[in-house]
N, C-alpha and C positions, 0 to 999 in steps of 0.2 A: 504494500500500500504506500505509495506516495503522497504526502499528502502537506501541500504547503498553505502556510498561516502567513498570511501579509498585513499590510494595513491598506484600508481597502478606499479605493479610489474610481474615477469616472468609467471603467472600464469595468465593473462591477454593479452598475446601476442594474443591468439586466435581472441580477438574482433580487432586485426590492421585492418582487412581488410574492415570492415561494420563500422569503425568510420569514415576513408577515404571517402569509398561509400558516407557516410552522409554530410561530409562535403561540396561535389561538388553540393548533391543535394541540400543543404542548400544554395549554393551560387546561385543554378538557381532559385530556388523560390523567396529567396530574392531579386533576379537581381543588388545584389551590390558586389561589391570585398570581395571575402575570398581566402586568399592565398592557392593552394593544396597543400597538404601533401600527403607523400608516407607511405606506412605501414613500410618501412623501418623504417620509420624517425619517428613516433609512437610508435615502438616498443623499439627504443632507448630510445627514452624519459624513457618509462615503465620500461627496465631494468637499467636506471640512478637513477630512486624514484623521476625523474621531473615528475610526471604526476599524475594528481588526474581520478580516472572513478566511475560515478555512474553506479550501477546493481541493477535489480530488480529480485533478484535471481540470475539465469542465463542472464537475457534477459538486452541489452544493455540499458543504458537510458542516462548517458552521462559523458562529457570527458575535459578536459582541462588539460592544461603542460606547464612548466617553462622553457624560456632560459634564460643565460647572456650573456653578451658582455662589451668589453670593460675591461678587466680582471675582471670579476665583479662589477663593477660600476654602473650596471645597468640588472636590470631582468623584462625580460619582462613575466607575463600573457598573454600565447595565445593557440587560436584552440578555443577556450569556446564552447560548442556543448551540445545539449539537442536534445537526438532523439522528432522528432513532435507528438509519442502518448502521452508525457507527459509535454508538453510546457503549462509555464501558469498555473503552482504548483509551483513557488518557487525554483524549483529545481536550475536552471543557480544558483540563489542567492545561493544557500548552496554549490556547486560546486566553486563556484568564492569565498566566504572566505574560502574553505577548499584549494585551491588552492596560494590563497593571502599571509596566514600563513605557509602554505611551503615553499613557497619565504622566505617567511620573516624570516624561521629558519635557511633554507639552506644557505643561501647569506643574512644576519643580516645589513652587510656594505654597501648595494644594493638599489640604488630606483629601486622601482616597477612602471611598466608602460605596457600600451597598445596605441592600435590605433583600432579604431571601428566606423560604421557606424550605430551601433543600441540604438537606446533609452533607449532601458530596460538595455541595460549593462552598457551605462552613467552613471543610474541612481544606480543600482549597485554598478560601481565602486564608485563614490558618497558617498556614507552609507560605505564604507571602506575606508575612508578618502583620496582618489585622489580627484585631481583636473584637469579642462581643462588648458591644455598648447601647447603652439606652438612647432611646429616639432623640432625647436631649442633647445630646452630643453630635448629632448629625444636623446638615442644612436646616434652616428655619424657614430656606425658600418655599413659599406657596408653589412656585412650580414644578417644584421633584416634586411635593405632595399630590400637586391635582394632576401630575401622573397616575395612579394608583387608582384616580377614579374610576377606571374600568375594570379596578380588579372586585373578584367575588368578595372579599374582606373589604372592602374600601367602607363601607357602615359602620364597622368595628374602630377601625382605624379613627374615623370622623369623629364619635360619638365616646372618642379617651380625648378628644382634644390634640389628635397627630403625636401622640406620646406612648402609646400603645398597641399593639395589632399583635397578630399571627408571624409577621414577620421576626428576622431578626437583627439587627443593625449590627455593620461591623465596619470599624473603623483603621486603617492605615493611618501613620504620619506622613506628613510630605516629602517629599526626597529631601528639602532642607533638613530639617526634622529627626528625618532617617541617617543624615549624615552625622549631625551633632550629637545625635546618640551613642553611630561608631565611635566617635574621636572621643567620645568621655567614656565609655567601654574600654577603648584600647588606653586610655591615662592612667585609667583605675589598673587595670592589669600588670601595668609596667610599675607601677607604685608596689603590688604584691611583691 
């Protein structure tokens, strides 16, 4: 299997319309909240350089894209999408750091964060140095939230005051952040 992970650009527009498809069927199988997205709003991503896609060849295998808010303060990781012929290779993991480190070059001043109901991405984001955090600590932008409107939980969510849900928040420092971390790790260690 060949299978290359880019960041995805005008030459990519074609797959907006069957990553969309996927996404909705992804959220009835799973029967938990995934926000829809339009191929509009995909294709922006694509033509901005927010967006990673795996191809196997020609043939889709999967997808994820970066927003910020807050003037950049904060970027979130989101859509994470692995078409189902190839779930359970690894792939989401090699999508979600090729994803992570775009963040992380594009917006350097930025924590990185999501909201997710699945395990395997926990654990994912996990092995990329997030951590679980309360909705508190994530964007306060109205617009990552009135994302969610189209998710099955989105009542749940509303009705804590955007401080509660199904989901689960996790938060990254920003590559600034992540650096000064190293260099006060590595002082403390040389001081031992």
């Amino acid at each position: 299997m060949d299978i290359t992970i880019s960041i995805a650009n005008e030459s990519h527009v074609p797959y907006a319309e069957d990553i969309c498809k996927e996404y909705e069927a992804s959220a009835k199988v799973r029967g938990t909240g995934i926000a829809k997205r339009k191929p509009e709003y995909v294709i922006n991503k694509m033509l901005e350089g927010d967006a990673v896609i795996a191809l196997e060849g020609s043939a889709f295998v999967g997808f994820c894209y970066i927003e910020s808010f807050e003037n950049k303060k904060y970027v979130s990781n989101s859509g994470l999408l692995v078409h189902p012929d190839y779930r359970g290779q690894g792939i989401a993991k090699q999508i979600k750091k090729k994803v992570f480190n775009l963040a992380r070059e594009k917006y350097p001043q930025s924590r990185v964060f999501g909201i997710t109901t699945s395990l395997a991405v926990m654990r994912i984001n996990t092995s990329l140095g997030y951590h679980p955090v309360t909705f508190s600590e994530l964007t306060k932008d109205e617009t990552f939230w009135k994302g969610c409107s189209s998710c099955s939980n989105y009542e749940i969510l509303k009705s804590k005051n955007y401080e509660l849900c199904l989901c689960t928040g996790m938060l990254a420092p920003s590559k600034t952040e992540a650096m000064k971390l190293d260099l006060s790790a590595m002082i403390v260690n040389q001081e031992k």
